[in-house]
MARKE-919957 format. One record per residue (C-alpha): residue number from 1; residue in one letter; chain; x, z, y. Coordinates in steps of 0.25 Angstrom, whole numbers, padded with zeros to 4 digits, always signed. Each point is the difference from the previous one (the first is absolute). Layout:
N
    nr   rest   kette       X       Z       Y
   NUM      a       A       X       Z       Y
...
***
This chain:
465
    nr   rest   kette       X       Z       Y
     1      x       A   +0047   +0052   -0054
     2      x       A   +0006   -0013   -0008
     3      x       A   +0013   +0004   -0002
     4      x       A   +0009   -0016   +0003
     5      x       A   +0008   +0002   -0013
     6      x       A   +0006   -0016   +0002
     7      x       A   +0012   +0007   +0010
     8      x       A   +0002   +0011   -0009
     9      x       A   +0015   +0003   +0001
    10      x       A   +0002   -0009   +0014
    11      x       A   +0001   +0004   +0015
    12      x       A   -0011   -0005   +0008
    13      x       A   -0003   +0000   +0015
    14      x       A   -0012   +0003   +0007
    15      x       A   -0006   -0003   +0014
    16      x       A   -0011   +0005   +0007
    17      x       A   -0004   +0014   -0003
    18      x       A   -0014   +0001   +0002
    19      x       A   -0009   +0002   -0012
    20      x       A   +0001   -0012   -0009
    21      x       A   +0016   +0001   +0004
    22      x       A   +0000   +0016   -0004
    23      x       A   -0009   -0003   -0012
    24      x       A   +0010   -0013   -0005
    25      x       A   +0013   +0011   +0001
    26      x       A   -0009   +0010   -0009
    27      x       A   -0002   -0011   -0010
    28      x       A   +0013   -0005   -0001
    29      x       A   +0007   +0013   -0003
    30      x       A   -0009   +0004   -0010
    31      x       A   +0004   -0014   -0005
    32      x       A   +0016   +0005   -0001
    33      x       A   +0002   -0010   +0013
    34      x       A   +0010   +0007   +0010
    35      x       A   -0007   -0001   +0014
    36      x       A   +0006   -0003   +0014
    37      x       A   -0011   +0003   +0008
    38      x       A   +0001   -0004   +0016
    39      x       A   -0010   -0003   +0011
    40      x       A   +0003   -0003   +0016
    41      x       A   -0011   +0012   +0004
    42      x       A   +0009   +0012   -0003
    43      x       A   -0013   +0009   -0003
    44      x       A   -0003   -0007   -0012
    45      x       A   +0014   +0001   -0003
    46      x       A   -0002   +0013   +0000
    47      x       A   -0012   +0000   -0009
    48      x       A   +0010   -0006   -0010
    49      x       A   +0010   +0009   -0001
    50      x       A   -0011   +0011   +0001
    51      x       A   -0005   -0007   -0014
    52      x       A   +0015   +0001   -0006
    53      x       A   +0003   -0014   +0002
    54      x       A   +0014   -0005   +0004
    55      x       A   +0001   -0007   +0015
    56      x       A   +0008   -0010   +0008
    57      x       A   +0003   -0009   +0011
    58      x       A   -0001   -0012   -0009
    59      x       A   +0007   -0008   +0012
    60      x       A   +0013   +0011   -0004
    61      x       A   +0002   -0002   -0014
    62      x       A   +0002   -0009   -0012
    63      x       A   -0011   -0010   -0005
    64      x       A   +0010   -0002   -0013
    65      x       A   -0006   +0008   -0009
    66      x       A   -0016   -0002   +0003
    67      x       A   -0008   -0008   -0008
    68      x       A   -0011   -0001   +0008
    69      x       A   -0005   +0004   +0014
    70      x       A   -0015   +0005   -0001
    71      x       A   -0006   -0004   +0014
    72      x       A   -0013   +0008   +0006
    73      x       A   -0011   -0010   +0002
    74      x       A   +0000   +0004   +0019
    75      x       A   +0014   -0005   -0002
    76      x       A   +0004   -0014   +0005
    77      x       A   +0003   -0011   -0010
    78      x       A   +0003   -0012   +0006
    79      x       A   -0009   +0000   +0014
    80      x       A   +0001   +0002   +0011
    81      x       A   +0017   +0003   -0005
    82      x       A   +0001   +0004   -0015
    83      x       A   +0004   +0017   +0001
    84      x       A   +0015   +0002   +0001
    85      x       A   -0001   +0007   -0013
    86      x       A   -0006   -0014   -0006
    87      x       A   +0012   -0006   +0004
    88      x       A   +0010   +0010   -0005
    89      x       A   -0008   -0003   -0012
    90      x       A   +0003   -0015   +0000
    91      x       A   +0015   +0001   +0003
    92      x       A   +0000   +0008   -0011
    93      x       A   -0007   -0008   -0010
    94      x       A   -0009   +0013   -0002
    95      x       A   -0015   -0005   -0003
    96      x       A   -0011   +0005   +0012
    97      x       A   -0012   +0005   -0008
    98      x       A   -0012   +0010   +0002
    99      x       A   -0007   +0009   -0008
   100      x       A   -0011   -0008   -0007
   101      x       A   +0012   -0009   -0005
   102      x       A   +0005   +0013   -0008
   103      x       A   -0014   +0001   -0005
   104      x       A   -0001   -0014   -0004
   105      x       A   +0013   +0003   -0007
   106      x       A   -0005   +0013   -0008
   107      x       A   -0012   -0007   -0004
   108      x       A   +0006   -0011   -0006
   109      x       A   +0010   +0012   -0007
   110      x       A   -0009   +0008   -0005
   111      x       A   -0015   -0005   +0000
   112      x       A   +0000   -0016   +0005
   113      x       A   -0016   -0001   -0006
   114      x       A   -0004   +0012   +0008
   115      x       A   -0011   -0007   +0009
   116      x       A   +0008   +0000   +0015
   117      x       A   -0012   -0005   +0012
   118      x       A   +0009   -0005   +0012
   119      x       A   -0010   -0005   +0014
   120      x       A   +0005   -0005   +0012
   121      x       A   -0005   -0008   +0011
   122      x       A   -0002   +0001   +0015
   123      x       A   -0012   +0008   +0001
   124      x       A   -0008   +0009   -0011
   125      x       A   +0011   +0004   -0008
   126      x       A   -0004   +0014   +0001
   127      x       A   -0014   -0001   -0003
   128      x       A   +0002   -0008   -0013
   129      x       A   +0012   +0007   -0005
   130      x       A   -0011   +0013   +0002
   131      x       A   -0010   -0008   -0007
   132      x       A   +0007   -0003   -0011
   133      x       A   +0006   +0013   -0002
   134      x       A   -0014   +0005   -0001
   135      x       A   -0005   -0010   -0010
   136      x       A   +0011   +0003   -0007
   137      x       A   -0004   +0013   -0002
   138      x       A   -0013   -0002   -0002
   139      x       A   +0004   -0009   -0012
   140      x       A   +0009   +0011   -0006
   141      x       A   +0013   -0004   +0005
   142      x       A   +0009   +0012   +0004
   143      x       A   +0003   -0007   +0014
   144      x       A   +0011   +0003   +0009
   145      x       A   -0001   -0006   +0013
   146      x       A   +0011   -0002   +0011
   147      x       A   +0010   -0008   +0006
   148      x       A   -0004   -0005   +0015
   149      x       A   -0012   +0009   +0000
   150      x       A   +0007   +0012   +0001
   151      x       A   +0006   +0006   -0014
   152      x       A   +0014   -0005   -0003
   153      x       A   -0001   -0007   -0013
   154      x       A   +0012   +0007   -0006
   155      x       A   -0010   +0014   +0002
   156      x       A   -0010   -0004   -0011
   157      x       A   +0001   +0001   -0013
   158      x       A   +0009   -0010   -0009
   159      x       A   -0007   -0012   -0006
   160      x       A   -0006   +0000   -0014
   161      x       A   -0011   -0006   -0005
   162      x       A   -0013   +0005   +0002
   163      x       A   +0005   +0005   +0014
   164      x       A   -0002   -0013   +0011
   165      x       A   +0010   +0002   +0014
   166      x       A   -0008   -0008   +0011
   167      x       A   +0009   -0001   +0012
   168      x       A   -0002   -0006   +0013
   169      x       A   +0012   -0008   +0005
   170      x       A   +0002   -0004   +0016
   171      x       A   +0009   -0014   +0001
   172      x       A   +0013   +0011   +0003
   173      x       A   -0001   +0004   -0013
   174      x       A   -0003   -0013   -0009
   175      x       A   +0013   -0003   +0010
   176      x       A   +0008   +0012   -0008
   177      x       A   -0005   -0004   -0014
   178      x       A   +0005   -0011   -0005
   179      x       A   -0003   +0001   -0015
   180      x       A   -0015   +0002   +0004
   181      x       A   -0009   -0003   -0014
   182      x       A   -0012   +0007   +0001
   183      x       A   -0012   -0002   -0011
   184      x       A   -0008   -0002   +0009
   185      x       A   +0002   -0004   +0015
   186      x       A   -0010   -0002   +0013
   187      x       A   +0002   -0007   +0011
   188      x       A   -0012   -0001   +0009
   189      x       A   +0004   -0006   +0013
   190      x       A   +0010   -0005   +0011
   191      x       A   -0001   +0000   +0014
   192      x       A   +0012   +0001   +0010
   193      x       A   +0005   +0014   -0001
   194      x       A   +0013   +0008   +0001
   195      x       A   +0010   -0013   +0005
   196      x       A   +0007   +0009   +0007
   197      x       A   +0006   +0004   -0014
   198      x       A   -0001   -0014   -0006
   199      x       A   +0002   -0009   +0010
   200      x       A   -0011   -0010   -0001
   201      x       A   -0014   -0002   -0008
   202      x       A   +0006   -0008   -0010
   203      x       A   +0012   +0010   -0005
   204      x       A   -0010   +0010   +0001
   205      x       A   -0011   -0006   -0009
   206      x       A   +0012   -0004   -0011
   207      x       A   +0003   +0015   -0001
   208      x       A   -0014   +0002   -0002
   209      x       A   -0001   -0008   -0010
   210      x       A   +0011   +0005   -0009
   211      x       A   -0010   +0009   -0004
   212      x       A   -0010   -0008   -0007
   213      x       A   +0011   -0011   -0003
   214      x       A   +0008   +0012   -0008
   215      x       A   -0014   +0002   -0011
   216      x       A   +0007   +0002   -0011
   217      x       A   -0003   -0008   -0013
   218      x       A   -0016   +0002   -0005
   219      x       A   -0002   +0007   +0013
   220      x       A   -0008   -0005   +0009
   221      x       A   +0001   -0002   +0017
   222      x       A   -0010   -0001   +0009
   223      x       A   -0002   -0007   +0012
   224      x       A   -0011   +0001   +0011
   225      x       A   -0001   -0016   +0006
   226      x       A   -0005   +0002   +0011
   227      x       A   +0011   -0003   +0010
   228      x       A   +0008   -0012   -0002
   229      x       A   +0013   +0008   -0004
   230      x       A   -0006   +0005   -0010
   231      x       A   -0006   -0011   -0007
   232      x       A   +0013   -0007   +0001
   233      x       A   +0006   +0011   -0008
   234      x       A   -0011   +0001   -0010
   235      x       A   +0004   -0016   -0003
   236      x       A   +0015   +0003   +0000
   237      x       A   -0005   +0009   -0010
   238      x       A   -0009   -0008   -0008
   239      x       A   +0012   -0010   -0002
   240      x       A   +0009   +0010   -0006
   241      x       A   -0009   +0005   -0011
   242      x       A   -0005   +0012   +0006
   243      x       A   -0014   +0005   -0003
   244      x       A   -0006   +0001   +0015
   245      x       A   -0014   +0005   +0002
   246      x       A   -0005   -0006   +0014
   247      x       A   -0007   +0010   +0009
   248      x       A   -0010   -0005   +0012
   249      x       A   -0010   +0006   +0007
   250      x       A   -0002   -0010   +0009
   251      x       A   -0004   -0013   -0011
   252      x       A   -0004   -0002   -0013
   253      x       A   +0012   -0002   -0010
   254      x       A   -0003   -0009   -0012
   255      x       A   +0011   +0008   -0007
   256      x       A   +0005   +0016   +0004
   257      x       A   -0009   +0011   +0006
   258      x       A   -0008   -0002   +0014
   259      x       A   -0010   +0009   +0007
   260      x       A   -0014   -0006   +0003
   261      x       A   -0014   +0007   +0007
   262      x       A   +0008   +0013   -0005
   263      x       A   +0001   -0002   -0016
   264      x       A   +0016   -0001   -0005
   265      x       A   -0003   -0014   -0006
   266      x       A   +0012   -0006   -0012
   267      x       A   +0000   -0013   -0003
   268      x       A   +0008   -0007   -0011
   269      x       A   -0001   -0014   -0006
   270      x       A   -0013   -0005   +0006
   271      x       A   -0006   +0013   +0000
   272      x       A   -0003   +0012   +0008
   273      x       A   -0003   +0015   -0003
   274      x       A   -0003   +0012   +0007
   275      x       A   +0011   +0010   +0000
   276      x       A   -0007   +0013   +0008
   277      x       A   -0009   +0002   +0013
   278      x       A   +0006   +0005   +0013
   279      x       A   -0014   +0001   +0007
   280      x       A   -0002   +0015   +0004
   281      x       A   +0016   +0005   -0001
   282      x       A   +0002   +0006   +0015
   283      x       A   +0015   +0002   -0004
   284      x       A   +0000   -0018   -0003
   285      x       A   -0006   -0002   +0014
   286      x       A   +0006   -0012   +0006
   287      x       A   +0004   -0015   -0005
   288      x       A   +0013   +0007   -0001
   289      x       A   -0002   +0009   -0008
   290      x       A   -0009   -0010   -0009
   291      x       A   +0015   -0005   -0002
   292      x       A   +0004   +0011   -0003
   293      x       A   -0010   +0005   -0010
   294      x       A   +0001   -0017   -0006
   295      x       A   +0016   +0004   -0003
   296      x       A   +0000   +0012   -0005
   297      x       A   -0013   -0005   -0009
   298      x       A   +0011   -0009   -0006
   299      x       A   +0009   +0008   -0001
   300      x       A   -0008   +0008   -0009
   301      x       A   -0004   -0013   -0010
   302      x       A   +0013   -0003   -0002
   303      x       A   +0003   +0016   -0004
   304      x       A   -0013   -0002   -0011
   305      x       A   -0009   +0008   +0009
   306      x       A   -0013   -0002   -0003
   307      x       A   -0010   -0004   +0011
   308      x       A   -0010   +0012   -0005
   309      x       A   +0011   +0009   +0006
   310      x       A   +0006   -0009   +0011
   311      x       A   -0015   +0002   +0006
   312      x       A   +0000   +0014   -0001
   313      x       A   +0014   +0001   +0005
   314      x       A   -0003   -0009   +0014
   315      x       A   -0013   +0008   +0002
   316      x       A   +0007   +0015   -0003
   317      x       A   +0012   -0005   +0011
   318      x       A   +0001   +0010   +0011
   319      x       A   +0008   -0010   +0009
   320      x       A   +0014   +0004   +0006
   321      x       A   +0000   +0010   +0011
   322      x       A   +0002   -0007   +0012
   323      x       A   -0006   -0013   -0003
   324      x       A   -0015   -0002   +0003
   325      x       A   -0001   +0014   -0007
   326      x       A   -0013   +0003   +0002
   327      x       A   +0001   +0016   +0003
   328      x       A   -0014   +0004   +0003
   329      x       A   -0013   -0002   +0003
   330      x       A   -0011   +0006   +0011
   331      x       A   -0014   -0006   -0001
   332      x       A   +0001   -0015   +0003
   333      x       A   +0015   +0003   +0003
   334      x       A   +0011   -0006   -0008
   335      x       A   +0014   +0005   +0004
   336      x       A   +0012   -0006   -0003
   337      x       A   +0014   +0000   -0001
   338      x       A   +0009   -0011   +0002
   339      x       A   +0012   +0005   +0007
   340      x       A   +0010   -0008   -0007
   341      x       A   -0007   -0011   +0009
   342      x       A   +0011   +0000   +0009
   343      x       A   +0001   -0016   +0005
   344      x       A   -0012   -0008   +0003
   345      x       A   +0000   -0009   -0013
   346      x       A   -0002   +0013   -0008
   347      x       A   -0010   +0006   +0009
   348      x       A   -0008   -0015   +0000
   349      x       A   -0002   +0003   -0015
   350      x       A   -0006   +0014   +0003
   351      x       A   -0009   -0007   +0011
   352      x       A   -0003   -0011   -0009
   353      x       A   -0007   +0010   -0010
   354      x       A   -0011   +0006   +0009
   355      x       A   -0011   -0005   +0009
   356      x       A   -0003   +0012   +0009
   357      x       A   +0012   +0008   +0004
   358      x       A   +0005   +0010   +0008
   359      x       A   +0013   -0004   +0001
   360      x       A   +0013   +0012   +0003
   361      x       A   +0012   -0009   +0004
   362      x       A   +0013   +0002   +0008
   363      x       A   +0013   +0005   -0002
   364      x       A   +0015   -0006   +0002
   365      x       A   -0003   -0014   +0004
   366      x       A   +0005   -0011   -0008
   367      x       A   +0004   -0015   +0004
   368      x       A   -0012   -0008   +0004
   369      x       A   -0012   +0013   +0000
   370      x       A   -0013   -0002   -0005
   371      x       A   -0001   -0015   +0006
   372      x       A   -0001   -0005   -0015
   373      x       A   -0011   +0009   -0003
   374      x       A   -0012   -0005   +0010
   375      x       A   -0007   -0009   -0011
   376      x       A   -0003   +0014   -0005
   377      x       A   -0006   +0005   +0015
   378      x       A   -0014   -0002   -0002
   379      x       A   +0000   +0011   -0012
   380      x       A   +0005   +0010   +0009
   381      x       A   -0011   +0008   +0004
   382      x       A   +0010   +0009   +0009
   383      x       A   +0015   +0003   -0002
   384      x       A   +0009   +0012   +0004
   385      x       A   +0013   -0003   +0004
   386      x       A   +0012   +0011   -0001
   387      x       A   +0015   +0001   +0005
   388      x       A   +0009   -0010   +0006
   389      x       A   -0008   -0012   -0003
   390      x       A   -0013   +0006   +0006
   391      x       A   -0001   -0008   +0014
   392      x       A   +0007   -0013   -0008
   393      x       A   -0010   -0002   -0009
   394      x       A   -0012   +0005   +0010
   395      x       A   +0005   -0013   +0007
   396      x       A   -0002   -0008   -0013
   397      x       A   -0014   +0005   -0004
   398      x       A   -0003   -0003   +0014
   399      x       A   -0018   +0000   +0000
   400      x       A   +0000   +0008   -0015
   401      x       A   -0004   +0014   +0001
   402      x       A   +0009   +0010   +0000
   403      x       A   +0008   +0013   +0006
   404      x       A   +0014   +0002   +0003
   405      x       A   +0000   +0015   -0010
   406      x       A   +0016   +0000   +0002
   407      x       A   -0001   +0012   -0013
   408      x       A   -0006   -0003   -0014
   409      x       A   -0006   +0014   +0000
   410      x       A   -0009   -0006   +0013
   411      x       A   -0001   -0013   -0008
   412      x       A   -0007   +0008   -0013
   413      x       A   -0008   +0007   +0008
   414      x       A   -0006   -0012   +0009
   415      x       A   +0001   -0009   -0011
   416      x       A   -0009   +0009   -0010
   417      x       A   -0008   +0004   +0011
   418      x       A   -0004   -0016   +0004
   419      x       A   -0002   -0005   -0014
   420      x       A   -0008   +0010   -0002
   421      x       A   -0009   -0002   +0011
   422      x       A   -0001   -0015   +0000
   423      x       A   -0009   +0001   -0013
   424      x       A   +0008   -0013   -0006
   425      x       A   -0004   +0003   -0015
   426      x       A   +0015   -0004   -0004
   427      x       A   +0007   +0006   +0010
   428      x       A   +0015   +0001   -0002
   429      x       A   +0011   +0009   +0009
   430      x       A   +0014   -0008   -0003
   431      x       A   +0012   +0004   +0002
   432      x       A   +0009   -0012   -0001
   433      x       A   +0010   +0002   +0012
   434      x       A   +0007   -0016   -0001
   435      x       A   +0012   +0010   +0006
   436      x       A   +0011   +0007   -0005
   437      x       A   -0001   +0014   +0001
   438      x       A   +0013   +0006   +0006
   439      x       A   -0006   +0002   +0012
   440      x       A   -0008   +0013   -0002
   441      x       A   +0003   +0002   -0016
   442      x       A   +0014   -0003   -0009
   443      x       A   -0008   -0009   -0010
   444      x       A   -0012   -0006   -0003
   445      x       A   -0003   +0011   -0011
   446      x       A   +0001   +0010   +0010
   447      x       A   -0010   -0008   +0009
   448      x       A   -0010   -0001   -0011
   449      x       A   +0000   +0013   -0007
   450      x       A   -0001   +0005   +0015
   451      x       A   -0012   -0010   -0001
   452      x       A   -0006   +0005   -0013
   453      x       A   +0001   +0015   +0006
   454      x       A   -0009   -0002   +0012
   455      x       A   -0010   -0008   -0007
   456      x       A   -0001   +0009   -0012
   457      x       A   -0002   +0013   +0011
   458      x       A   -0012   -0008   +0004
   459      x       A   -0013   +0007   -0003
   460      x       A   -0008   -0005   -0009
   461      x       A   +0011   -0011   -0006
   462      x       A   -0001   -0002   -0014
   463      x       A   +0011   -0006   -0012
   464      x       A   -0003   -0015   -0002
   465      x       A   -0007   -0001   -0013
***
């Protein structure tokens, strides 16, 4: 735990119980903050007073003596209607900030060298905050990952040097931390996403790039340029001082770092050198993942790793469960797991990364199906459609071959059974559903572990080496 020592002796409200909310009340009491703790679902206010914490209807009493309000990330800040506990905040002059902002304010307390990786961006956070983390290790660093991708950040350990905290940071919680200065920050990409909290595209792109804008002095931000967002923020960037490392997997860069016929390729001041080789890495599948793999590269030079261990730490990646996790092998067979595609411009990646697949899809239907998806058709030796969007997207895939399995037990065993049959020396079973789960499973985890289970009872599948 990193005990917030910056409210020691003040009162502090807290809303939004879940984990980073629960996690954020811990810290600031063993601060010496006093901590008002309330949430609109009385089961997590349940939770609290379980863990010892004071609780209120925050609507019912005075805002006069709290210093600040700490806001769960799930809690509206200004779209669609800020939360009315944000605007008991503002009538109060109370400031509205989450629980990386207490971090940030800790760090610069106690440790402001300590090496702190922030990443954001639209898609592939996860994966790169994972990579990173790994590298980190693999270079010596006692890491400690969290933030977005699951651990509250006030649950590791506090910083220090010699210990680097790489979080991952959705555009809600840039939104609460407003102080943000990581040492290094990573924003790989924009696209239209979330407006429903952010009112339009360019709001939401602006949050995003607090982050990177935030670097602070010595530190370094880096920018993947390949949508037009985010090359105009790399130039705000420049013209402010910042050091910006460019990131393009799709065009040479004549300065930053690009990825080209596989090879991590650095260029600087009319030269170019080779970083590290992707080739052959079954967890970097994908030119979205060669982003990925690009950032986190980056972010490893700035840190002073060497490329010797950079190399060995992309080859050594397991991959993140969920995401193209490659979780076994039968013969010729690949399988693998990409549940957390769960719309069709995650799943397009997945499908973009193999030639000969087998393809588990289905789900909770989202907006617009699987219509985005037919330039990827002709890969799709047959496909095995499950849950509601079943007959949907049988309509969709229209003269591509494939069954209507309703179960993913039924789409395991048909899948495996076809691949294996139709002698395709790199035959791959995906599952990458371009659906929400919630019709047959609570989450995508559960969809995918589900997944990894009936593969794995296979007989004679095998660990991916």
């Amino acid at each position: 735990m990193i005990p917030v020592t910056s409210f020691a002796g003040k009162t502090v409200a807290v809303f939004g119980l879940g984990g980073s909310g629960l996690a954020s009340c811990h810290a600031l009491k063993a601060g010496g903050a006093e901590v008002i703790a309330a949430d609109d679902n009385a089961e997590n206010v349940a939770k609290a007073v379980q863990a010892g914490f004071i609780t209120a209807d925050l609507r019912n009493v005075s805002w006069a003596n709290f210093a600040a309000l700490v806001l769960a990330p799930g809690v509206p800040l200004t779209h669609p209607v800020p939360h009315w506990s944000v605007l008991k905040a503002r009538e109060a002059g109370v400031e509205v900030i989450g629980d990386i902002e207490l971090f940030c304010r800790e760090r610069r307390r106690h440790a402001p060298d300590a090496p702190f990786v922030a990443i954001t961006g639209t898609n592939g956070k996860s994966t790169t905050t994972a990579l990173i983390a790994h590298l980190t290790k693999v270079a010596g660093y006692d890491t400690q990952m969290g933030g977005n991708i699951g651990t509250a950040i006030l649950s590791l350990e506090p910083p220090r040097m010699g210990r680097v905290h790489v979080i991952e940071m959705s555009s809600y919680q840039i939104d609460l931390t407003p102080s943000l200065d990581p040492s290094v920050g990573i924003l790989l990409n924009v696209s239209e996403d979330h407006i429903d909290r952010h009112g339009t595209i360019e709001h939401y792109a602006a949050v995003k790039e607090r982050l990177v804008a935030g670097v602070q002095a010595g530190g370094t931000a880096i920018v993947g340029v390949d949508d037009g967002y985010c090359r105009d923020i790399a130039d705000r960037l420049d013209r402010t001082g910042k050091n910006v490392v460019r990131i393009s997997v799709k065009n040479p860069l004549a300065s930053g770092i690009y990825v080209e016929h596989g090879t991590i390729v650095r260029a600087a001041g009319g030269a170019r050198s080779e970083v590290a080789a992707l080739g052959g890495i079954g967890s970097l599948r994908g030119l979205h993942n060669a982003q990925n793999a690009a950032c986190a590269a980056a972010a490893a030079l700035a840190m002073g790793i060497s490329q010797d261990v950079l190399q060995d730490g992309l080859r050594s990646f397991p991959g993140l469960a969920h995401r193209m996790e490659q979780v076994g092998r039968r013969g010729n067979v690949l399988f693998v797991n990409d549940s957390k595609g769960t719309n069709a411009d995650a799943t397009a990646h997945a499908l973009s990364s193999f030639a000969d697949i087998f393809w588990i899809a289905g789900g909770k239907p989202k907006a617009g199906g699987i219509t985005s998806l037919t330039g990827f058709f002709p890969r799709i030796s047959k496909a095995y459609l499950i849950g509601e969007a079943a007959q949907e997207f049988s309509g969709t895939l229209g003269a591509v071959p494939h069954e209507i399995s309703q179960t993913l037990d039924v789409a395991v065993e048909h899948a495996a059974r076809d691949a294996e049959a139709s002698g395709l020396t790199d035959a791959v079973v995906l599952l990458s559903p371009a659906c929400a789960s919630f019709d047959q499973y609570r989450n995508f985890e559960i969809r995918g572990t589900r997944f990894r289970e009936l593969v794995q009872a296979l007989p004679g599948v095998k660990p991916v080496v």
